[in-house]
N, C-alpha and C positions, 0 to 999 in steps of 0.2 A: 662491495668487493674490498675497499680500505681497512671495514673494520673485520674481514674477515683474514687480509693479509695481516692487519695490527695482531691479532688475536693467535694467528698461528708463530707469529715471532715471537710473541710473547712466552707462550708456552714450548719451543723451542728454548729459547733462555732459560726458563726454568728449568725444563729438564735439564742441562749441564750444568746450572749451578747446582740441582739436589748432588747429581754425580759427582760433582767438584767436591761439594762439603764432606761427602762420603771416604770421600780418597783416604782422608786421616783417619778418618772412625775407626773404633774398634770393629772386629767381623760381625760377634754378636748385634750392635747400632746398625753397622751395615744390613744384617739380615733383618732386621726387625722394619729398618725403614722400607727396606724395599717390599717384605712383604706384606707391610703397611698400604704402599703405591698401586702393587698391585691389586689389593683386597678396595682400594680407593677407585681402579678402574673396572673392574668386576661391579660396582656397586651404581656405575656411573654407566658400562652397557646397561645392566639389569633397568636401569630409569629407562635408556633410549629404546630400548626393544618392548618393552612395556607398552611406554606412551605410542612406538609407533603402532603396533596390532593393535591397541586401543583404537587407537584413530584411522587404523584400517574397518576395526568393525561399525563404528560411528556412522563410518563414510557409507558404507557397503548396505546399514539398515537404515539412511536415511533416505535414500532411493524409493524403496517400499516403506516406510513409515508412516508417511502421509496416506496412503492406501489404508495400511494395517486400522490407524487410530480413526477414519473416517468411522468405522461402526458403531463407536458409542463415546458420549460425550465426554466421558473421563478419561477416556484413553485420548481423544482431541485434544482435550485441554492439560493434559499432564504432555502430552507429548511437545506440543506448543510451547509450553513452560521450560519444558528442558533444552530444545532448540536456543540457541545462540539468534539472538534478533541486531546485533550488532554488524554493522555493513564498513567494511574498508575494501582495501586494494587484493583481488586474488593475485594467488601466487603465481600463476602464469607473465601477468602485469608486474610484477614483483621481481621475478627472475629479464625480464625484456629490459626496465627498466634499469638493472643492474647492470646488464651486461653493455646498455646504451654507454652508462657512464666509462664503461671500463677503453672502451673505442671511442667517446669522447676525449678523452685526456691530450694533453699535450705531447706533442713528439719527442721532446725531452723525456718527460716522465714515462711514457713508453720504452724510450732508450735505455731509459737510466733502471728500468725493470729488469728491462733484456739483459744488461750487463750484470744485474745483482744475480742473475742466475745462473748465467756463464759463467760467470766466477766462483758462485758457489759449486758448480762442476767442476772447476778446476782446481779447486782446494779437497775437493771428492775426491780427484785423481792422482793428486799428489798424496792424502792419505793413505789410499789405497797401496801406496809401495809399505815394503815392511819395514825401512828404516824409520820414515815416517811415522808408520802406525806404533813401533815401538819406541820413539821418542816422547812422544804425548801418552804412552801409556806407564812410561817411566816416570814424566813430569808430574802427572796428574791418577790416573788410575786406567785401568782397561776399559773399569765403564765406562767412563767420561770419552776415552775415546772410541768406542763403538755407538755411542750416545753423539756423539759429533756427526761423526757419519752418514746416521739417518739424518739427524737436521739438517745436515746442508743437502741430501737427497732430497728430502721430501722438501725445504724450502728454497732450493733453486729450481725442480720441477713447475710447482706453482708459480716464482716469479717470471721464470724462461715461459711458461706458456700463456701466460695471463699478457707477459709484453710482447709475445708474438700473435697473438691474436690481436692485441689493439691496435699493430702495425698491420696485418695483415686486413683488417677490415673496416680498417680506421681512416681509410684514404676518404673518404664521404659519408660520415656517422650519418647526417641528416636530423629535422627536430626530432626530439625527445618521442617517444610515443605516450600516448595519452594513456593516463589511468583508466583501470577499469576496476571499476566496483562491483563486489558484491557480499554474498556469505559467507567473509574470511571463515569460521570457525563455526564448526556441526553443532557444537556445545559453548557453555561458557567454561570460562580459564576455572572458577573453583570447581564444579561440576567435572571436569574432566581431570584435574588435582584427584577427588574424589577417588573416580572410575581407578584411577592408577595405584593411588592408595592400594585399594580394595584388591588389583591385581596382582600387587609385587607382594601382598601379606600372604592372598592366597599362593602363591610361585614360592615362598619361601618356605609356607609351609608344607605343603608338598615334599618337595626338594628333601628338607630334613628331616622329616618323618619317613622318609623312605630310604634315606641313609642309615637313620635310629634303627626301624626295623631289619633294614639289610646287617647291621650290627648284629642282633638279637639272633636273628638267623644264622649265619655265620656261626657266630659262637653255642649256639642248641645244635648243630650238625656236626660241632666239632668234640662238645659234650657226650652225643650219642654216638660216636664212631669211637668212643676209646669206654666209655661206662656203658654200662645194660641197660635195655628198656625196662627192664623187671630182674631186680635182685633177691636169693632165696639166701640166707644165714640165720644161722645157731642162734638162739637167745642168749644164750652165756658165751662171750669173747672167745675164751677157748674151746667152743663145743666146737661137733665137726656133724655132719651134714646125715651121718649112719648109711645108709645103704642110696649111696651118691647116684649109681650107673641107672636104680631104677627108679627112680627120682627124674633122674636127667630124661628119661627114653619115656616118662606120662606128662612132664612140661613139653616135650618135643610134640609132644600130639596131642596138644590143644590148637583149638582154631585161632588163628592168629598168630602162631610162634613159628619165624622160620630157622633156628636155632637154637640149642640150649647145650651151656658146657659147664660141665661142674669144673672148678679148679678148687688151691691150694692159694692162699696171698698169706702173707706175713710182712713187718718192718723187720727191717731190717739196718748196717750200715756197709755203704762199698766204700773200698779205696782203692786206688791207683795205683801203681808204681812209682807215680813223684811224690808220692803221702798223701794226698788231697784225699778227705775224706767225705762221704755226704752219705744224710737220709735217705732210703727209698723205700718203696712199695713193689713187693716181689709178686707177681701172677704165673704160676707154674701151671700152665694150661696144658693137653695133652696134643700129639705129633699132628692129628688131625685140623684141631682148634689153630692151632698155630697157624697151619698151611692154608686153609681157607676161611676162617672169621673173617667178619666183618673190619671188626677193627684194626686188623694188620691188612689189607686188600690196601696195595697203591701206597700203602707208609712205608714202604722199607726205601732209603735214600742209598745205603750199605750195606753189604753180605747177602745174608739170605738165609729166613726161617729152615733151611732144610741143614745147615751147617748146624743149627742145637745138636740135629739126631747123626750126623757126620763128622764130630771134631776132629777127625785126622785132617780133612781140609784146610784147619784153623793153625797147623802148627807154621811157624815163623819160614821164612825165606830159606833160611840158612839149614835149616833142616828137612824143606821139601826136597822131593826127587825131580826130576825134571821135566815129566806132565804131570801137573795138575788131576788132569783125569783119570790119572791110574787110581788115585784115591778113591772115583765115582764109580768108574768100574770095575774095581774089586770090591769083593763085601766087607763091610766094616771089621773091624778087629773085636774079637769078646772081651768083654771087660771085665776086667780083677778084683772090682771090689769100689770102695770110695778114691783109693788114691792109687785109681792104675795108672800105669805108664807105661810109654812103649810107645810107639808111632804108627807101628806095622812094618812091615817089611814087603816087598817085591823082590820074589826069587828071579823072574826076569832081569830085574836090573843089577844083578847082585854080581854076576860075572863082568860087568862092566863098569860100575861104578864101585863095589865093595860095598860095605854095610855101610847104610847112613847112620849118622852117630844119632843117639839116644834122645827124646826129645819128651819133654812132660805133654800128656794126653789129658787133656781138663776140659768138664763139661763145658756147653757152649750157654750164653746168654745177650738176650736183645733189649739194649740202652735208648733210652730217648737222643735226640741229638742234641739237645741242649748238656743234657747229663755225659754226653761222650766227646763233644766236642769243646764246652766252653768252661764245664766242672770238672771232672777228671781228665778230659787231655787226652783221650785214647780213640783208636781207631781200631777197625775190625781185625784180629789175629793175636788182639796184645790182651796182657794178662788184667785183670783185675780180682779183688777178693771182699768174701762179703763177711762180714762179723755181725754174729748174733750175742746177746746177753745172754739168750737163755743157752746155756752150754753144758758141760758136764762136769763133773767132780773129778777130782783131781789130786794127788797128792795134797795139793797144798791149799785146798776147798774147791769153789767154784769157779770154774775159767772160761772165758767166753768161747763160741764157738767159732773158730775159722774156715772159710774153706774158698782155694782159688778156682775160676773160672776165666773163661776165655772166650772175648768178645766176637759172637758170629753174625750179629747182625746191626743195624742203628738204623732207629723207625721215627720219625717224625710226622705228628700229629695234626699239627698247626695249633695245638694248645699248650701254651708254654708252663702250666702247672704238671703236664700229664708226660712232656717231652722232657720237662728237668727232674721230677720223680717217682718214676714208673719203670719197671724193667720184665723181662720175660722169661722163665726159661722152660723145661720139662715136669711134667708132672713129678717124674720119678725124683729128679733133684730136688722137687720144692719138698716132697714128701721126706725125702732121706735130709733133708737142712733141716728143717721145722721138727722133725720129729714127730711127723703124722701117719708114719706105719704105710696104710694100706687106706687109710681116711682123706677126704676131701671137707674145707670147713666154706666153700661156695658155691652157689651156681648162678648162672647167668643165663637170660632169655632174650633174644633178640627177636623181634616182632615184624610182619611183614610193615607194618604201618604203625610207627610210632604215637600217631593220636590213637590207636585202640589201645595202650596202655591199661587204663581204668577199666575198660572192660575185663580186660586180661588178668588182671590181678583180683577180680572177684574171683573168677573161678581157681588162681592158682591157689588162695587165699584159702576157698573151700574144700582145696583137695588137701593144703597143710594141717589143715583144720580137723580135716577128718580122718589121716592116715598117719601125718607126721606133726604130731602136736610140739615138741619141741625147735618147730622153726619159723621165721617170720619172711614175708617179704614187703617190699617197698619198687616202687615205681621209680621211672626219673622225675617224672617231677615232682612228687614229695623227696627225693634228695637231692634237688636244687632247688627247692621252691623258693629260700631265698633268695638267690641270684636272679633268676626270673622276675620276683616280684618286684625287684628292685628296678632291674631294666624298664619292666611296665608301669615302675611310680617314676619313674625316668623322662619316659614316654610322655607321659600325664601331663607332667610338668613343665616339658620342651612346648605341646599341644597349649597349653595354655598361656605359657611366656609369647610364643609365637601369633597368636591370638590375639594378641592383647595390638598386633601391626593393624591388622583390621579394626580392632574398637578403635584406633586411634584413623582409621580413617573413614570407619562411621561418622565420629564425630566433624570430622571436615565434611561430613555428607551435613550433617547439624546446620552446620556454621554456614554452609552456603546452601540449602532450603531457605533457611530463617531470611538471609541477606535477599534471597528470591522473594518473600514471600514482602521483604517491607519495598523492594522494587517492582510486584505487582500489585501494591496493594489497589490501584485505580483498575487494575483489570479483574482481580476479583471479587471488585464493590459493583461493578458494572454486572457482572457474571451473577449474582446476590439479588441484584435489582431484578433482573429480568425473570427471576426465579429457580434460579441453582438454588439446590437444598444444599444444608451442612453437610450430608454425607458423600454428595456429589462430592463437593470441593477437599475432603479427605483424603476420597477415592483417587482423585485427579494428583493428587499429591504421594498420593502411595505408587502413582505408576512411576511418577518420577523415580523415589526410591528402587522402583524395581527394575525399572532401567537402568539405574546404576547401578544395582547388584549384579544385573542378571553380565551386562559388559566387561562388569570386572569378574566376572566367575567365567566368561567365553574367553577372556585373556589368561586371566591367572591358570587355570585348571590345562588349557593345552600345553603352556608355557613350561608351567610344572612338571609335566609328564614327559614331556621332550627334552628338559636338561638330563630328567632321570635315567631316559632309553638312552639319551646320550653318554651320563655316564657309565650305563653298562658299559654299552659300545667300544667307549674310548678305554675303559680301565684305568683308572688314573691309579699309579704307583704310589705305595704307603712306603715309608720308612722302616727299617727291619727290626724298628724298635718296638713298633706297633703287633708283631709279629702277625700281622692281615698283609698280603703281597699286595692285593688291589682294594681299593674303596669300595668295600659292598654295600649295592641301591637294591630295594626290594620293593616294591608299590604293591598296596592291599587296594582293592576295587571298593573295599565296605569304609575307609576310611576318607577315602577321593568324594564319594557320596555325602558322607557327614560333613566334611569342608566346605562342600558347595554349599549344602542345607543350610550351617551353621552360617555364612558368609552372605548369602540372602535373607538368612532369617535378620542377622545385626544389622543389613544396610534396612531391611523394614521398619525394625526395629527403633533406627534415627530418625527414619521421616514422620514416626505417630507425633511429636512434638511438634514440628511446623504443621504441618497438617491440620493437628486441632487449634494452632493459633490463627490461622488462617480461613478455618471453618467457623472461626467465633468473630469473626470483623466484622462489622455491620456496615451495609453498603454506604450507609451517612457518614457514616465517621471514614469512609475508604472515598467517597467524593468528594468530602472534605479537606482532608489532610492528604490526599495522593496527588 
């Protein structure tokens, strides 16, 4: 009980002198030590929760063990081997004996507990007022004093109870009680080193491989929700697709396709009202496409795809009438040409308000929210414009094209390539910008199940092939294959650094066989004599091995699985820089299998070396020298 009071003061101290030192630091030192501390007490459960379900299953198969290994001699004698034959004080004896001493002590030192606790309550209570709290948080820093706090909770708790207990039962402690001996420990200290090895490599790797692939995931769903499963384009840049609608309406009716939309894309550049100017990629999809694709469903954060085909909705405050919904319940106004204008009018409101003044009518278009909010500055109603190079001639040669448009919607992805340059508007506008007539130069096919892909693209493959020989198509994953393949040399690589925990606790499987094996050598020279064959004595040794694999795979592998359900569960918060809201965990079933495999196969794998040094001892030189 002394060295377990010494022990908690100690680290009590500690922690306010880290907090003390902190005080000065820069924030950047501050953050890095502390999440250094923390990453140091994460690292330090991970050990305790380990070793303990280790030594919960140790305990729990030791019971039937001796059962189990009775049926054949290798498994006796491996089993035997791996057993701890080392006899001290159990822990029941261990805890009696401690607690004698604690109600032995002298009544001073009782006293002088009692008062160290009290007092540290009363320094608790005094901090707790707020002048208090913000005097020592002015002195020193806020941590230090919220860091004081628990220490003198949690270390007048202990001293107030440890010295009322040894005053309370301490009037007649009586002798000492006797030790009792027997099988401190199921295993020995390296052997059970070992097991734990083997467990936290396996829990690690788990854990991060199911992070990695929750990543991969993530980001393949946020790929497919903004790009097609199957894209059909022109072989030449500027070709255009020729007889788009019926094209579109024999992709629509293959097996496997539950969508297909020809549109209009071009580059382009927008700019703002405040001049900010950016690149983007325009998709002029039609009224349909817009309202129910896949990839706007659940993205709009602003406006509303129905405000493209509505712009009167779109004009400014100052020029609306005073519902809203007269706009939706009237039919739209006809339009003039490229640069109508005009608002509409309500004859209804016209005797009570007079004519609302004049207000420009411009097509509508939907921004990423990175592109709307953090690059041009705009919000749904306000004006922006988009310029093309390729333009028209002009008095004075060629002059780029302009043309304003008026923000009706802003749609975020979750992919910050596709949010900051990506924009949407009408077929008919992309067609009358671009200069594509009555042409479309894409189409797009969305699949009910994205792994039929490859399938799908043989047959559309076969119908371009055969009817529309000037177009090609492509899949998602040949246009992302390299990002993909990268994640998965990613993978690879994580798999095998990670990996490399467990060879390193193979080899403590090594180091303490071999150490067993020159501390039996008198028992298995005995074993030799009476006629154990060499293969016996392998076998005997390989069970060892596979008892440590198999403990540390019944640890590691639940362990694994249960941080990862837990971090579903919990969602742990990403920074918005990461542009991921939560930590996605993903567990593959085919990968959890190979772990194991892989993790029993390397504890095997350390024990063939003792094993055959062990198999070659000759009982003479083993009753000799043992």
């Amino acid at each position: 009980m002394r060295r377990l009071l010494i022990i908690l003061t100690v680290i009590a101290g500690l922690a306010l002198a880290f907090f003390g030192l902190l005080a000065d630091a820069t924030p950047q030192t501050s953050y890095l030590a502390q999440n250094g501390i923390v990453l140091f007490l994460v690292i330090v459960g991970v050990v305790i929760v380990t070793s303990l379900v280790t030594g919960a299953y140790i305990f729990f198969f030791g019971v039937v063990g001796d059962r189990f290994a009775k049926r054949r001699l290798h498994r006796f004698v491996g089993w035997k081997l791996l057993r701890s034959q080392r006899k001290g004080r159990t822990l029941v004896s261990s805890l009696r004996g401690s607690l004698h001493r604690v109600v032995a002590r002298s009544r001073p030192g009782k006293l002088a507990l009692l008062v160290a606790g009290l007092a540290a309550f009363v320094a608790l209570l005094v901090l707790q007022s707020p002048s208090a709290w913000n005097s020592v948080a002015e002195a020193v820093s806020a941590d230090f004093a919220t860091a004081l706090q628990i220490a003198l909770l949690v270390l007048g708790g202990v001293f107030f109870l440890v010295g009322l207990f040894g005053l309370v039962f301490g009037r007649n402690p009586g002798p000492a009680p006797l030790p009792v001996m027997g099988q401190r420990f199921a295993v020995t200290l390296p052997t059970f080193i070992s097991i734990v090895g083997v467990s936290i490599g396996i829990w690690a790797l788990i854990v991060v491989l199911g992070v990695m692939h929750g990543l991969q995931d993530d980001l393949r769903q946020k790929i497919l929700r903004t790009n097609a499963h199957i894209l059909i384009e022109p072989e030449r840049p500027d070709g255009a697709l020729g007889d788009a609608l019926t094209l579109e309406s024999e992709i629509a009716s293959l097996d496997g396709v539950a969508e297909a939309h020809a549109y209009v894309t071009g580059e382009v550049m927008i700019s703002s009202p405040t001049g900010i100017a950016k690149d983007v990629t325009i998709k002029g999809m039609s009224d349909d496409a817009l309202a129910h694709s896949q990839q706007l469903e659940g993205a709009i954060v602003a406006g509303s795809p129905r405000w493209i085909t509505r712009p009167e909705a779109l004009i400014p405050d100052r020029y609306r009438l005073p519902s809203e919904a007269a706009f939706f319940d009237s039919p739209p106004p006809a339009e003039d040409g490229d640069d109508a204008d005009g608002a509409g009018k309500d004859d209804d409101f016209a005797p009570i308000l007079g004519t609302p003044p004049k207000a420009p009518l411009l097509p509508g278009i939907l921004l990423g929210s990175e592109l709307a909010n953090n690059t041009l500055l705009v919000d749904v109603g306000m004006e922006v414009q988009l310029i093309s190079p390729d333009g028209d001639v002009g008095p004075t040669g060629l002059r780029p094209k302009l043309r304003s448009f008026r923000v009706a919607g802003i749609f975020r992805t979750g992919m910050y390539d596709y949010d900051q340059n990506l924009a949407y508007m009408t077929t008919s506008e992309a067609q009358r910008f671009f200069n594509y007539g009555a042409d479309l130069n894409r189409l797009e096919a969305r699949l009910t199940r994205a792994e039929d892909a490859p399938a799908v693209l043989v047959a559309v493959r076969d119908l371009l092939k055969a009817r529309y020989p000037g177009l090609k198509a492509s899949d998602w994953q040949e246009r992302n294959k390299n990002l993909f393949s990268a994640l998965q040399l990613e993978r690879i690589v994580m798999l095998i650094i990670l990996g490399f925990i467990i060879l390193v606790a193979s080899l403590l499987i090594v180091s303490s066989l071999v150490m067993l094996v020159v501390e039996k050598v008198r028992e298995i020279a005995v074993l030799k004599a009476l006629g154990a064959s060499d293969r016996s004595v392998v076998r005997a040794f390989m069970v060892v091995g596979s008892f440590i694999g198999g403990f540390g795979i019944l640890a590691g592998v639940p362990l694994g699985i249960g941080t990862a359900v837990l971090l579903i569960a919990q969602g742990i918060p990403l920074p918005r820089e990461f542009y991921i809201t939560e930590l996605p965990v993903k567990l593959d079933a085919f990968e959890l299998v190979i772990i194991g495999l892989a993790a029993l196969g390397i504890c095997l794998l350390a024990t063939l070396y003792p094993s055959l040094q062990a198999s070659r001892l000759k009982p003479s030189d083993g009753l000799r020298h043992g």
